[in-house]
N, C-alpha and C positions, 0 to 999 in steps of 0.2 A: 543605513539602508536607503536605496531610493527606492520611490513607487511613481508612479505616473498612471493615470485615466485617459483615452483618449476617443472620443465618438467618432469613427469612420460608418461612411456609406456602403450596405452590402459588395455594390461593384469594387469598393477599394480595399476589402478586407485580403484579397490574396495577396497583391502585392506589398502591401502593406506585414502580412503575418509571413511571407516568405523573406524579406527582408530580417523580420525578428529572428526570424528560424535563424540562420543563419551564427548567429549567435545564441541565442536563448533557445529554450524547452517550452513546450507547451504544457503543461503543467495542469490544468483540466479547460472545460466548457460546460459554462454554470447560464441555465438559460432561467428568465425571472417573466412571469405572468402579470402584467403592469394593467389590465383591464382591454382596452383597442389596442393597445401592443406590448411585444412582446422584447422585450431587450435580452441581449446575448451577449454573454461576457466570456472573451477567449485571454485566459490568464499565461504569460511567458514568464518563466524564472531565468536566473543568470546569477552567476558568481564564481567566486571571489572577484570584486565586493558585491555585496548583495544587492541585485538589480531587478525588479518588480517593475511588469507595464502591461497593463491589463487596457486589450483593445472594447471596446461597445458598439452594437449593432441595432440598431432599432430595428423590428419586420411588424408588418400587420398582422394582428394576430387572426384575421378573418382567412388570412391567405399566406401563412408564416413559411417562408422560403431563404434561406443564403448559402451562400455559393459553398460547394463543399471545400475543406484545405486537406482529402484525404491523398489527393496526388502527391501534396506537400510534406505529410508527417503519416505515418502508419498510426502513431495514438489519435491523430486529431478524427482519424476515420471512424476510431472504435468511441471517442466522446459525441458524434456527429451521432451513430448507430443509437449511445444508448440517451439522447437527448431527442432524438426522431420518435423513441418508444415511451421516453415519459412526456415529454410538453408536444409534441406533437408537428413541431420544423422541422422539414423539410431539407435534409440537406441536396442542392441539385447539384449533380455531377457528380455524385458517388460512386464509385465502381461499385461496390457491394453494399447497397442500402439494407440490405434484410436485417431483420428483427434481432435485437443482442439480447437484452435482459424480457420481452414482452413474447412470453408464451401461449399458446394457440387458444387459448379460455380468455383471453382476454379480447372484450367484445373490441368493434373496429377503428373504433370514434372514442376510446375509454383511454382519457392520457393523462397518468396519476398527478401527475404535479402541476395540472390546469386550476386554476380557482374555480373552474366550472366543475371539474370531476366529482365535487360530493362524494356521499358515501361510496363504497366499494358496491359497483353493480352485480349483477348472476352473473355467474361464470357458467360460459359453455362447457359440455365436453368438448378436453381436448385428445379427440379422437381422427387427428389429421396425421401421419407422419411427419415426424421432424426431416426438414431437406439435408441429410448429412453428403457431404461431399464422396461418392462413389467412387470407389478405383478399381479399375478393370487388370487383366491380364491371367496369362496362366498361373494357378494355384494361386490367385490371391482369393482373402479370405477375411471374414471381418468376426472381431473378437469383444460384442458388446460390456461395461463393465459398469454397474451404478443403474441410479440416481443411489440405491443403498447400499453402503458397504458394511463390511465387518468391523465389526468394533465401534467406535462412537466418532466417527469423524461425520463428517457433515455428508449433505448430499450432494451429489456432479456424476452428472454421466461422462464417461469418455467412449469412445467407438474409435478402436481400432483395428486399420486397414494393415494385412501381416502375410507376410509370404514364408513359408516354416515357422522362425520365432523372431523375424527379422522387422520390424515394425518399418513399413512405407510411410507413413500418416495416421496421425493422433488427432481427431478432431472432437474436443472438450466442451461440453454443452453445461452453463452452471443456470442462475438465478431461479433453483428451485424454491430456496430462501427468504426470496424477495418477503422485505420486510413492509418497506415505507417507510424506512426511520426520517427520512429528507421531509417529507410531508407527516410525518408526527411531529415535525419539530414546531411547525407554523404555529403561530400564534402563541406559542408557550413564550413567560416568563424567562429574561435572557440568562439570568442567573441560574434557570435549569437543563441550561443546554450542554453542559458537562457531565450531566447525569448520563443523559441521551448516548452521548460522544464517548463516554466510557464502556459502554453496550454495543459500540459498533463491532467491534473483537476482541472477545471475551482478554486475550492473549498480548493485545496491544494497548492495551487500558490507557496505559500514561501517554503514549504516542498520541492515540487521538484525543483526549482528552487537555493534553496541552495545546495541540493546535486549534481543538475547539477554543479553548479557554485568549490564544493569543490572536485569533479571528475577532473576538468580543472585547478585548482587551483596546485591539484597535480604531476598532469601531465606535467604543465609548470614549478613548481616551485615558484610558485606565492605567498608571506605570507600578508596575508590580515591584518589590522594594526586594533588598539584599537575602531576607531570609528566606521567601515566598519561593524567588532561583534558586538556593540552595536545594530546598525539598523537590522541587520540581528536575536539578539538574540530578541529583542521588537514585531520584525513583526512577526518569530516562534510563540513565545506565547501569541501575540495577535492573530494570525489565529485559535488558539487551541482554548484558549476561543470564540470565534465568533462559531466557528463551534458546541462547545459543547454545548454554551447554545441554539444554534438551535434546536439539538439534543434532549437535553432536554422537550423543550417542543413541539418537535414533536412527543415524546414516550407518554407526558400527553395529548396532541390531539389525540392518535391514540387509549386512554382510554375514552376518551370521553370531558376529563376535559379541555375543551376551553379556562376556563378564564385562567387557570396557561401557556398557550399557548402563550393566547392574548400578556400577561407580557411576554415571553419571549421574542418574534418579536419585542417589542418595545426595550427590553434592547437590541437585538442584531443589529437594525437597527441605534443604538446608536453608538453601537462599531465598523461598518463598516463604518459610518461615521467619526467617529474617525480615523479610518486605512486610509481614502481616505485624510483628513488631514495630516497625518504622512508620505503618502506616494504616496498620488495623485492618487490612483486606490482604490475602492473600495473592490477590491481582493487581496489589497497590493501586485499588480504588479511593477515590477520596482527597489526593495529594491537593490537587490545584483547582482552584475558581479563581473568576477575574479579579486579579487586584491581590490574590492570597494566597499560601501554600505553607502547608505544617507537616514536619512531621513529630511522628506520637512516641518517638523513642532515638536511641542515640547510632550514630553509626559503628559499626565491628570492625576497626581494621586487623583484627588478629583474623576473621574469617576470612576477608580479603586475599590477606596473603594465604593462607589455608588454600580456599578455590583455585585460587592461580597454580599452587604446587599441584593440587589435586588431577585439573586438567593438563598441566604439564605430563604427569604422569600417564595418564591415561592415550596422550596422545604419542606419546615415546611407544605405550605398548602398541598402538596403533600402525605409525610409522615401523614399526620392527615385525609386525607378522604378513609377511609375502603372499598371501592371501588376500590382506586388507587391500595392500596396496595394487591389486593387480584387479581388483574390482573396483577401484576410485579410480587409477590412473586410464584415461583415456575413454570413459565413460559417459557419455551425452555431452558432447562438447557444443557451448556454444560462442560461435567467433564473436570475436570484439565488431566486425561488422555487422551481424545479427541484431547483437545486443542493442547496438545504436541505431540501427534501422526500425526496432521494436519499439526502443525506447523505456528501456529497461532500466531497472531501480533496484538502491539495495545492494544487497549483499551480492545477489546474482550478478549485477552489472559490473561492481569490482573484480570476481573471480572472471569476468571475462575482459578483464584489461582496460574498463573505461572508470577514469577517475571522477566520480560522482559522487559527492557526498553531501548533505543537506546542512550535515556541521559543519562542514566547510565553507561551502557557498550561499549559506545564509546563516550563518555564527549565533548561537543562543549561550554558550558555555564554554567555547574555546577556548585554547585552541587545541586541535586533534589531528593526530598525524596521518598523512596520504596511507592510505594500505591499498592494493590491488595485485591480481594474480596473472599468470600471463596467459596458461593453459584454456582455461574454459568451459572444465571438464566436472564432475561431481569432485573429486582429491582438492581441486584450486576453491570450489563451492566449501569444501570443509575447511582446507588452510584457512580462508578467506577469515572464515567464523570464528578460529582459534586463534587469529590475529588481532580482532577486534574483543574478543571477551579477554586478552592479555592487556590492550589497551584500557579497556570500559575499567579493570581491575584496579590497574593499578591508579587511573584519576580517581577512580574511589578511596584508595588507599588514600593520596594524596589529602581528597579532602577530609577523611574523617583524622587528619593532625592538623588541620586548621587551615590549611591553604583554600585562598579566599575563592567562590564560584562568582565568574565574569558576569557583570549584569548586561546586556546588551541596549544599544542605546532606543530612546524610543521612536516610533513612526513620524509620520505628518499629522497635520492637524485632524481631530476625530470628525468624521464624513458621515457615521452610520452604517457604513461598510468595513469589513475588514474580511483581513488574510492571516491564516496560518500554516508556517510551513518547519515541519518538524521532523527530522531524521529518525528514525524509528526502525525497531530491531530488523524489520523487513523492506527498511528505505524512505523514503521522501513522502509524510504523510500530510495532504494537501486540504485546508479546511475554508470551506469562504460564507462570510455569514453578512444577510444584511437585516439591519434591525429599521423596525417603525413602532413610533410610542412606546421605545421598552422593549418591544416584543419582536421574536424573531419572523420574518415575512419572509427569508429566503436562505438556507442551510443548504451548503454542499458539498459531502465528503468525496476525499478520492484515497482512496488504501492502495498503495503501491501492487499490494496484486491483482490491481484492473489492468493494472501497464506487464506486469509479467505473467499472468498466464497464459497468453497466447507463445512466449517464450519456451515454458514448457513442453509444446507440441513441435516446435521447429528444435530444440534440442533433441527427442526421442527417437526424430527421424536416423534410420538405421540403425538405430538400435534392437536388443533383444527384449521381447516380452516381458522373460523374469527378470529385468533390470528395472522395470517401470517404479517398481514401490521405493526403490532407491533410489532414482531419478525424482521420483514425486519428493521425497523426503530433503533434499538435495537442497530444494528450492523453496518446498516448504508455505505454499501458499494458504491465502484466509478464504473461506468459501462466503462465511458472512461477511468480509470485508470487501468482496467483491459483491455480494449480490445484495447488501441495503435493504 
């Protein structure tokens, strides 16, 4: 692995970050409260091999301003947005500066992740209209949905703009949520920052919680030893399978096909019982802290292969009812130019043909084979996942008859700082922690569906209404992993 630090002057941050672009990902912007100023940390990935070069910006923090790179990268706009709303910089030359995660109660000067901000101030009413993007023409017509839904999923408005049942434009309004996990973290003990990080989605527990864990690992200098990977690589891609084949047959629920539904709940309420076994949480809470990793029982390879036939089966029924297939095939398609122009992660950026993978390009467990789809539709969103939970399968098989989990090698010398970057059932989960005296001074997650949900609104375009909940299921985003 390499990594590199390097301090540039705001004026030389474009050319300098377009040059990376070029190569590498921008990966988040993690801005830090230093007292008189404020330092900006713009993170680029890159791999195979795995390539880390984290640019620094000092600004006054009386008067915090740097140049925007949203002309440069569509994500660097939306990290620009939701760092303008917590610390308070300024990006200049934004096209679209407005408000991402800071809703109309939050007074105007009030910027959560300031050392100045204190306790949480009154909140206004927020009795302003949200500015949603208008679309005019004959018979259009707008179809509000949320912040509540049916059933127990989280909150998010969407407001869309529909002519018959043809959807023009989906504009998705989330951070009802907004927690402050980033700013709960301060000052806590580093050894509790995995507790934290396993709370960021309920659903990705081990994803972030290893990246919290190999952010702090870095940063102290910590090398975590053969078994500690072991538990940590089993629980990864046991989460991945658990989650896809929910996945799965929640995209054949959302066609109608119940029964191939019914089979999956049953396989998957199998394999979280499994995981609570192995690890005593049902969420496979617990696996990893820095330096450690246990599990509480042995692995199943007779389930293994069980699961596998299981979902084999189910997708054969799938693949064979002309129904199914005529509701996946051709349904919210999103281009492979899209995808890369979004900046798209995961699952979603494979099925649209861009070879992205965080096990790959920065190796924890390797090695894991290229999958990607060519279509870009919801059928290639499912291939995608049935490709990946045959793979996750069968390296479980593999390891539970003793084949050895790859330790990866360690970083540079420990700084205080660190990075973790961990492939996660929904993509590249990005974690950057800096510690003083022990204690953490600066936490910063990024859950891969901060970078795909504005994807979801550029796929629905022309699509039909009733296809929405199967398009949402498709893609399958965290509402608390995006909104912190």
């Amino acid at each position: 692995m390499s990594r590199r630090r390097e301090s540039v002057g705001p004026d030389e941050l474009p050319v300098r970050a377009a040059g990376l672009l070029a190569t590498h990902r921008l990966a988040t912007i993690v801005a830090h409260d230093e007292g008189a100023r404020l330092r900006v940390v713009y993170v680029f990935l890159a791999g195979p091999p795995d390539d880390r070069v984290e640019l620094e910006v000092s600004v006054d923090a009386d008067r915090p301003r740097v140049p925007s790179l949203a002309g440069l990268s569509f994500p660097a706009g939306r990290f620009e947005r939701a760092m303008r709303d917590a610390v308070g910089i300024e990006p200049v030359g934004h096209p679209a500066p407005r408000p991402l995660s800071r809703h109309g109660h939050w007074p105007a000067d009030y910027f959560p992740l300031r050392d100045s901000a204190g306790r949480r101030p009154t909140l206004a009413d927020d009795d302003v209209p949200y500015p949603f993007t208008s679309v005019e023409g004959p018979g259009v017509y707008e179809i509000p949905v949320g912040p509540v839904h049916a059933g127990l999923i989280e909150p998010g408005h969407f407001r869309f703009s529909v002519v018959g049942e043809t959807i023009l434009k989906l504009t998705p309004r989330l951070w009802f949520t907004y927690r402050g996990l980033e700013r709960l973290a301060q000052g806590r003990a580093a050894e509790d920052l995995t507790f934290l990080a396993e709370r960021v989605s309920g659903d990705s527990a081990v994803a972030h919680a290893l990246a919290a864990t190999l952010a702090l690992e870095e940063a102290l200098g910590i090398v975590a030893g053969p078994a500690a990977w072991r538990a940590r690589a089993v629980a990864l891609e046991l989460e991945r399978v658990t989650r896809h084949v929910v996945d799965l047959g929640a995209i054949l629920n959302d066609v109608g096909y119940s029964v191939a539904h019914a089979r999956t709940l049953a396989l998957a309420e199998r394999l979280q019982r499994h995981g609570a076994d192995l690890t005593g949480h049902r969420l496979l809470r617990g696996v990893t802290r820095p330096g450690a990793g246990e599990l509480a029982g042995p692995l199943d390879p007779a389930l293994y292969r069980e699961a596998a036939e299981r979902v084999a089966e189910v997708v054969a029924m799938a693949r064979a009812n002309t129904v199914v297939v005529d509701r996946l095939a051709g349904t919210a398609v999103l281009s492979t130019d899209d995808a890369r122009r979004l900046g798209v992660l995961g699952p979603v950026a494979r099925a649209s043909g861009l070879d992205v993978d965080a096990r790959i390009a920065h190796p924890l467990t390797g090695p894991w084979p290229s999958r990607v789809q060519a279509d870009g539709d919801v059928r290639a969103r499912f291939d995608q996942r049935v490709d990946e939970v045959t793979d996750s399968l069968a390296q479980l098989g593999r390891w539970s008859e003793g084949e050895d989990v790859a330790v990866p090698e360690p970083g540079g010398a420990p700084d205080g700082e660190g990075l973790g970057v961990v492939e996660g059932w929904r993509g590249a989960t990005v974690h950057r922690v800096s510690l003083e005296g022990g204690r953490v001074a600066r936490w910063s997650v990024t859950d891969p569906s901060f970078l795909n949900w504005p994807a979801l609104a550029v796929a629905l375009a022309d699509t039909i209404v009733p296809d929405f909940p199967l398009v949402n299921k498709s893609f399958n985003l965290s509402y608390a992993g995006n909104d912190l």
